[in-house]
Biotite code that builds the C-alpha atoms (Angstrom):
import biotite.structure as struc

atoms = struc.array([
    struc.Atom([14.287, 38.101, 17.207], chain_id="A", res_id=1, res_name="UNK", atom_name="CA", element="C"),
    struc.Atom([15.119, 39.959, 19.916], chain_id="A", res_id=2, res_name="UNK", atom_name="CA", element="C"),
    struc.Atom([13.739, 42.516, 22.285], chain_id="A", res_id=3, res_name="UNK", atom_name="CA", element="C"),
    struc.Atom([15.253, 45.814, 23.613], chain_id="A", res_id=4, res_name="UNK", atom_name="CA", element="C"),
    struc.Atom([14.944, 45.441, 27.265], chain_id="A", res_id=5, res_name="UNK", atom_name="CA", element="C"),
    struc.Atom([15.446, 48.176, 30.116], chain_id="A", res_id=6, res_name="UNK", atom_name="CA", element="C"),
    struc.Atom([19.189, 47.489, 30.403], chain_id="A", res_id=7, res_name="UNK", atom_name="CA", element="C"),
    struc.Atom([20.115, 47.649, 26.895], chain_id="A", res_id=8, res_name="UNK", atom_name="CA", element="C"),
    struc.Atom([19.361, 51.183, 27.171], chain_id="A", res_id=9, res_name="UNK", atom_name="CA", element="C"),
    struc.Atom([21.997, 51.772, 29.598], chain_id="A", res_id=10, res_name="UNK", atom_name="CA", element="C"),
    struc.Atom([24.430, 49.660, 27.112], chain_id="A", res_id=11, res_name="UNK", atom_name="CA", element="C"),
    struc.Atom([25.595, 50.404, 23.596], chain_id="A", res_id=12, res_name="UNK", atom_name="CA", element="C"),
    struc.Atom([24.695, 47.832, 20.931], chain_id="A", res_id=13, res_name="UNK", atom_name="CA", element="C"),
    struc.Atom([25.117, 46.883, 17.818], chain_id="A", res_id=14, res_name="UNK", atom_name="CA", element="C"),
    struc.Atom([21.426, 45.649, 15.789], chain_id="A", res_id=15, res_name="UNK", atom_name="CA", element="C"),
    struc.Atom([21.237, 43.896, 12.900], chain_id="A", res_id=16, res_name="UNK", atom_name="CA", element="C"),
    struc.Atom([18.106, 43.864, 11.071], chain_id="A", res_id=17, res_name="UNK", atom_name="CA", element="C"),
    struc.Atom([16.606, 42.662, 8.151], chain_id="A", res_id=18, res_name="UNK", atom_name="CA", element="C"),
    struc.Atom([13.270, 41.162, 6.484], chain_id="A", res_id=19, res_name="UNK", atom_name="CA", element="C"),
    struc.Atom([13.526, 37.639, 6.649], chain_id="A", res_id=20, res_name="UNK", atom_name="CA", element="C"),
    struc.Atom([11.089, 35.683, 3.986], chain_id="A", res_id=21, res_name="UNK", atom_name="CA", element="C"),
    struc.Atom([10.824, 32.249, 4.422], chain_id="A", res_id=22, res_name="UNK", atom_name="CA", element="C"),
    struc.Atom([11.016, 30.160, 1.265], chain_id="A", res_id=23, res_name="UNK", atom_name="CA", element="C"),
    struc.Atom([8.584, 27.436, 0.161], chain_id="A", res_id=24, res_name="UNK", atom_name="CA", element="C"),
    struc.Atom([11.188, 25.041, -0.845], chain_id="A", res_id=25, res_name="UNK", atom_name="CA", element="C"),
    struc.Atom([11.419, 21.623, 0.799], chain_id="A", res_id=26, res_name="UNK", atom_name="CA", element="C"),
    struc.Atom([14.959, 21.511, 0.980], chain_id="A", res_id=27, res_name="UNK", atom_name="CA", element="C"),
    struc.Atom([18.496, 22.958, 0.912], chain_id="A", res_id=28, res_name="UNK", atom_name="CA", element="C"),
    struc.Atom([17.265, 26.363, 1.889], chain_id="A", res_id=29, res_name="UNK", atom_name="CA", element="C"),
    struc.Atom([15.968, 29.049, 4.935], chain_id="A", res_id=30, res_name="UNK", atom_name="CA", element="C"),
    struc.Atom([19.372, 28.740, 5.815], chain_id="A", res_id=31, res_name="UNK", atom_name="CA", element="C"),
    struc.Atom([21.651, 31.883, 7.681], chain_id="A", res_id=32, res_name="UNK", atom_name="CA", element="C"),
    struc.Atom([23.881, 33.214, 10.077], chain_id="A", res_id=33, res_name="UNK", atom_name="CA", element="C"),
    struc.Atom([24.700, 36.705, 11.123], chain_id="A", res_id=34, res_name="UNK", atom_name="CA", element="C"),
    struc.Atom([28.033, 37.738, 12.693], chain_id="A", res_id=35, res_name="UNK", atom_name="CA", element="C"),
    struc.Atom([30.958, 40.705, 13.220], chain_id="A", res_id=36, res_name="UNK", atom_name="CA", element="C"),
    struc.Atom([34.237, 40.851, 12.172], chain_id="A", res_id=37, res_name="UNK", atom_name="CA", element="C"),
    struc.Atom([37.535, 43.440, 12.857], chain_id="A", res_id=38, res_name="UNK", atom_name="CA", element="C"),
    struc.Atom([38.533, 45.025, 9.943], chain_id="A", res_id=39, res_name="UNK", atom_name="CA", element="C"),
    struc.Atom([41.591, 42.277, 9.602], chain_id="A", res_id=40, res_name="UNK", atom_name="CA", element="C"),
    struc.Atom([38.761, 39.757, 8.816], chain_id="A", res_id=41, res_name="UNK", atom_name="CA", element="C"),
    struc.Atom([38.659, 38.017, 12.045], chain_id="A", res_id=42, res_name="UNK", atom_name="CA", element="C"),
    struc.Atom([35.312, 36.681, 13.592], chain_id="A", res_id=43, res_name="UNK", atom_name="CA", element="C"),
    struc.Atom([34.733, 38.940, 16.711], chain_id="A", res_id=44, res_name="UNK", atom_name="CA", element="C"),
    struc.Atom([30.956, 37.129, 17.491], chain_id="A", res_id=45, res_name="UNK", atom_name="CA", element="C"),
    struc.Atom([28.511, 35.184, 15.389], chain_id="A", res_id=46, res_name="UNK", atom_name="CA", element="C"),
    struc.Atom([25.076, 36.582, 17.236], chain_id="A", res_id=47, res_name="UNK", atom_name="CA", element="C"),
    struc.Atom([23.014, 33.482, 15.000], chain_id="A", res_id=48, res_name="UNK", atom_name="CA", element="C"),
    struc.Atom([22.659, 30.753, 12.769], chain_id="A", res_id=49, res_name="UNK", atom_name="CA", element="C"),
    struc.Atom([20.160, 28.406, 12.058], chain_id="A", res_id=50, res_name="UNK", atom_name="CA", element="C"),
    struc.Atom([20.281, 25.424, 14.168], chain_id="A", res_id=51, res_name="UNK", atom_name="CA", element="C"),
    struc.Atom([20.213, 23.264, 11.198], chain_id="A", res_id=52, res_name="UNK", atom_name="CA", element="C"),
    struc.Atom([23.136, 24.484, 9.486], chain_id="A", res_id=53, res_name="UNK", atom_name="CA", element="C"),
    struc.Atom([25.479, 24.355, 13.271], chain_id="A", res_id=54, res_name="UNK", atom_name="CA", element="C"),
    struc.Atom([24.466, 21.009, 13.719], chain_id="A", res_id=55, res_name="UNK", atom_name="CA", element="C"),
    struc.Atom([23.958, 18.751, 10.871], chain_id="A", res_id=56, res_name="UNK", atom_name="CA", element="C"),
    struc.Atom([24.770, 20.370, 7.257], chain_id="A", res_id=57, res_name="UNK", atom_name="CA", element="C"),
    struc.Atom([27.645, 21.760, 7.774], chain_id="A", res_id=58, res_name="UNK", atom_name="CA", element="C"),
    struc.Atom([29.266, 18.730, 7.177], chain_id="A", res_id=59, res_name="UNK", atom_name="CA", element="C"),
    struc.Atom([27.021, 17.288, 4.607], chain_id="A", res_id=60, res_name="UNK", atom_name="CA", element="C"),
    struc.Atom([26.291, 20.331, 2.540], chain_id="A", res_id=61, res_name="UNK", atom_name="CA", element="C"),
    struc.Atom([29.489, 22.001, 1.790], chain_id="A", res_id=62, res_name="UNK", atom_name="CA", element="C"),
    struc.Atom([27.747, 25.075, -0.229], chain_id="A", res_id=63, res_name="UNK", atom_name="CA", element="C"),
    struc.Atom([25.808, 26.087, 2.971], chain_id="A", res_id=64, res_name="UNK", atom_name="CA", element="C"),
    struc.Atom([26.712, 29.081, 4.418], chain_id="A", res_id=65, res_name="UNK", atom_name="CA", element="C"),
    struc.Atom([30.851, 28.967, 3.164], chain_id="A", res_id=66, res_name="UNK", atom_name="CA", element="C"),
    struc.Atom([31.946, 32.092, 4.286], chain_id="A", res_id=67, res_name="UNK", atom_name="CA", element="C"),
    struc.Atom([30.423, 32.117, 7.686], chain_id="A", res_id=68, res_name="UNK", atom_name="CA", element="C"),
    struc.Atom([31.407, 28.161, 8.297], chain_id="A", res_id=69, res_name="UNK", atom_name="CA", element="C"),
    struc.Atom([35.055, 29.207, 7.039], chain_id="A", res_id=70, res_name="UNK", atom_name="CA", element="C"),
    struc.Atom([35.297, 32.366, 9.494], chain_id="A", res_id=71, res_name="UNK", atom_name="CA", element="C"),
    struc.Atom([33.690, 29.966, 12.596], chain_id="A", res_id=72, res_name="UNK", atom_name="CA", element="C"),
    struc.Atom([36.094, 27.569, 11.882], chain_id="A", res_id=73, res_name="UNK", atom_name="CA", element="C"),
    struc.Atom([33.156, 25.418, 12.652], chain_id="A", res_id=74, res_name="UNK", atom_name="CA", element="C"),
    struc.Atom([34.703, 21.830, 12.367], chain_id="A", res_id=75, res_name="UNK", atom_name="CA", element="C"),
    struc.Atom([36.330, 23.027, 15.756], chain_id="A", res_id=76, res_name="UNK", atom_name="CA", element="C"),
    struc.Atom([33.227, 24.399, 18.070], chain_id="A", res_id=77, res_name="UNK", atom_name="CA", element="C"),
    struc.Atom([31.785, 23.031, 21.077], chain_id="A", res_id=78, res_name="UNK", atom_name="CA", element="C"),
    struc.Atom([28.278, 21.744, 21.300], chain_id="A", res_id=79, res_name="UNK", atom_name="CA", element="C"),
    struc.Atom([27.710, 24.216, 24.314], chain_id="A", res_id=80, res_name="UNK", atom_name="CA", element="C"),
    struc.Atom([29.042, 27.236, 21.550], chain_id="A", res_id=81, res_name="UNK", atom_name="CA", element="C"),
    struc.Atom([26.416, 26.069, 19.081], chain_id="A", res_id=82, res_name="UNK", atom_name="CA", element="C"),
    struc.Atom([23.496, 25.723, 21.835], chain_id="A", res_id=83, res_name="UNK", atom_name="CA", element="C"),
    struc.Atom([24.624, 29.947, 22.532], chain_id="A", res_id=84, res_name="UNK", atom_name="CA", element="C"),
    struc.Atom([24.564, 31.165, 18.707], chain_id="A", res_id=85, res_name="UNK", atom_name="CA", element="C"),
    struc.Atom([21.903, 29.044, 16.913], chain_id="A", res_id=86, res_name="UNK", atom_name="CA", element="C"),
    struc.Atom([17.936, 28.568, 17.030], chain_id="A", res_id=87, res_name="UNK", atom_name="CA", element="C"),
    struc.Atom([15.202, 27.449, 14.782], chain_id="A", res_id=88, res_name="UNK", atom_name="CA", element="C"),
    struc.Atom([14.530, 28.919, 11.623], chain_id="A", res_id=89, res_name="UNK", atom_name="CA", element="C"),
    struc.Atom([12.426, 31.949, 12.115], chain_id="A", res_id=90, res_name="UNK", atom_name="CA", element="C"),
    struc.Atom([9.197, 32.281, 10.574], chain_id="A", res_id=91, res_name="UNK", atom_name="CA", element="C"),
    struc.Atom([8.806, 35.420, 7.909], chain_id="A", res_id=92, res_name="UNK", atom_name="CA", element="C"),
    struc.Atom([9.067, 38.452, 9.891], chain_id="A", res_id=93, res_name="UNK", atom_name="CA", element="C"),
    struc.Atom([11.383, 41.345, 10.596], chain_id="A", res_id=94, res_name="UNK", atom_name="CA", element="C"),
    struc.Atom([14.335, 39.655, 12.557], chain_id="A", res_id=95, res_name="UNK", atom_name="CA", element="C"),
    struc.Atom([16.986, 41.892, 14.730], chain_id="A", res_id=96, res_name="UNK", atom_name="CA", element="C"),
    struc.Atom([20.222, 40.394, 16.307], chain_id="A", res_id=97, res_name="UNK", atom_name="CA", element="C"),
    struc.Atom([21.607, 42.248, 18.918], chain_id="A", res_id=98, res_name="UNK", atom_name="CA", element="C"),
    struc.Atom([25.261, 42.854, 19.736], chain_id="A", res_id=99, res_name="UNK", atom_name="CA", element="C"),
    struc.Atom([26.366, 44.651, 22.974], chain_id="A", res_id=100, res_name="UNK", atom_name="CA", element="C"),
    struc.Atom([29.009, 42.968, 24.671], chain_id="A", res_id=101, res_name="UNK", atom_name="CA", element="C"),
    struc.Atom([32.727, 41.703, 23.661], chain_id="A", res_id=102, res_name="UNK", atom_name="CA", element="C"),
    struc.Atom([32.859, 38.070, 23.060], chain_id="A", res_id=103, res_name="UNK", atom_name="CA", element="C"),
    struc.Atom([35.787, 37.564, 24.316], chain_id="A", res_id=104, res_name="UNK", atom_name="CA", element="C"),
    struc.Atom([35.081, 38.934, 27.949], chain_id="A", res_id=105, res_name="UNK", atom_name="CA", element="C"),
    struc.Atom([31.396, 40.028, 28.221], chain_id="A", res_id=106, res_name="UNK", atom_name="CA", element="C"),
    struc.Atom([33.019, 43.881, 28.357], chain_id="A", res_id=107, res_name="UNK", atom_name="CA", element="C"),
    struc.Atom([31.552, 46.687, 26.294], chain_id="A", res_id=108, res_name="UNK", atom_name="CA", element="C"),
    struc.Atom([32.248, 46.881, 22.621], chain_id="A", res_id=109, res_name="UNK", atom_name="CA", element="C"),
    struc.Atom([35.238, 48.275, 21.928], chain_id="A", res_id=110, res_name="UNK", atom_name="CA", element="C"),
    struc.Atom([35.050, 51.352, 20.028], chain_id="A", res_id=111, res_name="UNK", atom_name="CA", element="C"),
    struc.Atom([36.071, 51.060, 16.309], chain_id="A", res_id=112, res_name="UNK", atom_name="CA", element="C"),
    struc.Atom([34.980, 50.137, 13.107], chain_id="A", res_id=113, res_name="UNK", atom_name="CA", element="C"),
    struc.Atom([33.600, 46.928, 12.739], chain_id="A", res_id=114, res_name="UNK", atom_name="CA", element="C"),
    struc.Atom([32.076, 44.684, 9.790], chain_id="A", res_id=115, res_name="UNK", atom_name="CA", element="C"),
    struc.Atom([29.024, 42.659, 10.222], chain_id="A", res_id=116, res_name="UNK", atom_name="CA", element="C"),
    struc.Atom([27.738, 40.111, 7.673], chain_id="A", res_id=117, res_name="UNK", atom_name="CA", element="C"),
    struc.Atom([24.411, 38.132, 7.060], chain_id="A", res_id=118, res_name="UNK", atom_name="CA", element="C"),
    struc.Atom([24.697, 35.184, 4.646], chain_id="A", res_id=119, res_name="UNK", atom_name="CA", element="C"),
    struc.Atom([22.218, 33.005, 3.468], chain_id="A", res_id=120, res_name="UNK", atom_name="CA", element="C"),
    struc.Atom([21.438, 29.831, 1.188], chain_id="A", res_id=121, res_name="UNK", atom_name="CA", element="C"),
    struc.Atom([18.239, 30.383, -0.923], chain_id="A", res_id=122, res_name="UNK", atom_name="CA", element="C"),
    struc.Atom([18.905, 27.247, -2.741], chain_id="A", res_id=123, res_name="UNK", atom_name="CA", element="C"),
    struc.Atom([21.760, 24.457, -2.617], chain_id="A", res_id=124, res_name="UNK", atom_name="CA", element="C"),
    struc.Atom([24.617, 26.779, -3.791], chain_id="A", res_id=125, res_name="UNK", atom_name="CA", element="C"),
    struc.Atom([22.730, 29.756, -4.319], chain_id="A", res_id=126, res_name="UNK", atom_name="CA", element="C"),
    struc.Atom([24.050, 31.445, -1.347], chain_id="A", res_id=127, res_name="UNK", atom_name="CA", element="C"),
    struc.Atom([23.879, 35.845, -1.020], chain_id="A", res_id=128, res_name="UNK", atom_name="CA", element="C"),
    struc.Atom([26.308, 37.709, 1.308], chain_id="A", res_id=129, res_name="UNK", atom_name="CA", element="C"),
    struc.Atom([25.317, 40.488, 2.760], chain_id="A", res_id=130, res_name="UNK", atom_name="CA", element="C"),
    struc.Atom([27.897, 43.053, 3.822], chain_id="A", res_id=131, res_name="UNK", atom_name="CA", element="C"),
    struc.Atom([28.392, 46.758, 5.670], chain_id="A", res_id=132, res_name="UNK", atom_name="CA", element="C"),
    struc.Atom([30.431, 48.131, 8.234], chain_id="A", res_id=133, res_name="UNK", atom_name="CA", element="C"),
    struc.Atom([29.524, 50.114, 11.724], chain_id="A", res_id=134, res_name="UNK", atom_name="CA", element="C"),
    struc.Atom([31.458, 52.491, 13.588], chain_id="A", res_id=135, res_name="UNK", atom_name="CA", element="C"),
    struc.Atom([30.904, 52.132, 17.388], chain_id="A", res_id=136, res_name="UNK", atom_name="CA", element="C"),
    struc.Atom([31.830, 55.149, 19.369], chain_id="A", res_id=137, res_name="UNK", atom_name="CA", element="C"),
    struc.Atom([29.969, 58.210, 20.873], chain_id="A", res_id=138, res_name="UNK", atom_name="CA", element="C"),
    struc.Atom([28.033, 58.861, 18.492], chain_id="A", res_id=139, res_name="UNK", atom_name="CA", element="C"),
    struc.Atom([24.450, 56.715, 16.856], chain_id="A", res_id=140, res_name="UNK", atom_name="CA", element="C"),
    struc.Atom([25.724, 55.072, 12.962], chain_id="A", res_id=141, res_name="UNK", atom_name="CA", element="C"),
    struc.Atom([23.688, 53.991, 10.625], chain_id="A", res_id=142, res_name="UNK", atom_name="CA", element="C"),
    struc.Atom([24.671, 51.236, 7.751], chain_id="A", res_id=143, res_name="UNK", atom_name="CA", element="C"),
    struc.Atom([23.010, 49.300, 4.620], chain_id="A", res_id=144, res_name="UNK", atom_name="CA", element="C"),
    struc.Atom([24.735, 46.196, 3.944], chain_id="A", res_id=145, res_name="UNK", atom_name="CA", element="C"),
    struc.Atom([25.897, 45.651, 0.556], chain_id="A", res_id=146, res_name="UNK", atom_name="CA", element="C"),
    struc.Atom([24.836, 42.785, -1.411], chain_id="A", res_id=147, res_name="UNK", atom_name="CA", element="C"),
    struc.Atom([27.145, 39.781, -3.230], chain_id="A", res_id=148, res_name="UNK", atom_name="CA", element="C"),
    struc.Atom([25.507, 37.135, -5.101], chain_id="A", res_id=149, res_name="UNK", atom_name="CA", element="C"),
    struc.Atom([27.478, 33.867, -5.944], chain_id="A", res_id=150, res_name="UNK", atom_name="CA", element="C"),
    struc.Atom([25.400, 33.051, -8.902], chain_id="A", res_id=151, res_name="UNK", atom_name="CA", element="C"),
    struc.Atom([23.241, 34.984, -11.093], chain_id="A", res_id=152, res_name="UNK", atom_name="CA", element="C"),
    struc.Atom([20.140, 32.583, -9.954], chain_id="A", res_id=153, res_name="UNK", atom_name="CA", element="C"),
    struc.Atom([20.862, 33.644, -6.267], chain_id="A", res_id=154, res_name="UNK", atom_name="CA", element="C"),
    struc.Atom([19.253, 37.269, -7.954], chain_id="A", res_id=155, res_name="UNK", atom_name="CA", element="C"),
    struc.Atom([15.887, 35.468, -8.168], chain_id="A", res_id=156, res_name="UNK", atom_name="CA", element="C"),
    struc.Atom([15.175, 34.884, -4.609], chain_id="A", res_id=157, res_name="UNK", atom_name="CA", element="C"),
    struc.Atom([14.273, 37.544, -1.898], chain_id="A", res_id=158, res_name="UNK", atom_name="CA", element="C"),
    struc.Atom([14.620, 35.563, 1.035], chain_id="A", res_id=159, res_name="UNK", atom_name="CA", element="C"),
    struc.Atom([16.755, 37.875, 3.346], chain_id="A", res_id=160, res_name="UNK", atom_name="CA", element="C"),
    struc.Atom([16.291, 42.135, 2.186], chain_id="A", res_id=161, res_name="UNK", atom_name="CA", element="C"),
    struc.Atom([16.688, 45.432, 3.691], chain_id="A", res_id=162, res_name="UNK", atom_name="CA", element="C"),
    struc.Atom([19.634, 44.605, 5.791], chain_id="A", res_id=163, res_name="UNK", atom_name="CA", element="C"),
    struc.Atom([21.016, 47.328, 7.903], chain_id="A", res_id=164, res_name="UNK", atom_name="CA", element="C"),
    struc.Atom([22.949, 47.380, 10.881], chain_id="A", res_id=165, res_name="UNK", atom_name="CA", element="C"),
    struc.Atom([22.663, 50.709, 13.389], chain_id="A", res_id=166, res_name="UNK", atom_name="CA", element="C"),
    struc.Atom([25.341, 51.152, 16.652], chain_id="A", res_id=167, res_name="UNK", atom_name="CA", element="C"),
    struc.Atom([23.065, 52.920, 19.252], chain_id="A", res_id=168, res_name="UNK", atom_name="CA", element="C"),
    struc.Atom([25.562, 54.370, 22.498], chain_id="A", res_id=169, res_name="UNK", atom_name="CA", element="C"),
    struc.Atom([24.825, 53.986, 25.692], chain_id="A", res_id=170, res_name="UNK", atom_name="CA", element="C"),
    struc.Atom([22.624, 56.447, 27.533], chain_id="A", res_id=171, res_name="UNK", atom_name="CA", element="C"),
])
């Protein structure tokens, strides 16, 4: 999804990345967001989620997306917040969310070890986590995200894979 452009070069950055596969399903599904957390668990930035899911199932489907909608505290965002971290739903392709400022204050990243997560709903509550950790510092790191299921029919769908996360410092 997005681009490395002249200036990120000059600015460390966190990418995401992962092979995103559309599924033929009509509904309940092609649903995900992507977002960092500290160590303690708190939300540092969500860098996307699918339009759909910030602004109309998140209330209506409660098994869409939990842990990301529970870290957002998304009953309490802004419409202008959503409009910043959401989009369409991609088409299949490799997909690569960029991180390289502090949410907070548009400053660097802090260096540190950091947690970054991409969930998605294949199918009503059929929902897979996906889960690593970065260190940003000096120095390039390289991560594969871990995967959690939350049921065993979850295993039968392939619509996010290969998610990996790499901190790239500034040059």
């Amino acid at each position: 999804m997005s681009q490395v452009l002249a200036e990120d070069i000059k600015t460390s950055r966190v990418e995401i990345s992962f092979d995103y596969n559309r599924a033929d399903r009509d509904y309940a599904n092609n649903q995900f967001a992507v977002w960092i957390e500290d160590l303690d668990g708190n939300l540092v930035k969500t860098l996307f989620v699918t339009r759909f899911t910030a602004t109309k199932c998140w209330k209506s489907r409660k098994e869409t997306l939990p842990t990301w909608k529970e870290k957002a505290n998304i009953s309490t965002l802004k419409k202008d917040v959503f409009d910043t971290i959401s989009g369409a739903t991609p088409k299949a392709q490799q997909l690569v969310f960029t991180w390289k400022e502090n949410s907070s204050d548009g400053s660097s990243i802090p260096s540190g070890e950091y947690r970054y997560f991409v969930e998605c709903n294949y199918y009503w509550e059929d929902t897979v986590l996906y889960r690593g950790t970065i260190i940003v510092g000096n120095n390039t790191d390289t991560s594969k995200a871990v995967t959690h299921f939350s049921t065993e029919n979850a295993k039968d769908y392939a619509l996010i894979e290969n998610v990996a996360a790499k901190f790239i410092p500034s040059q």
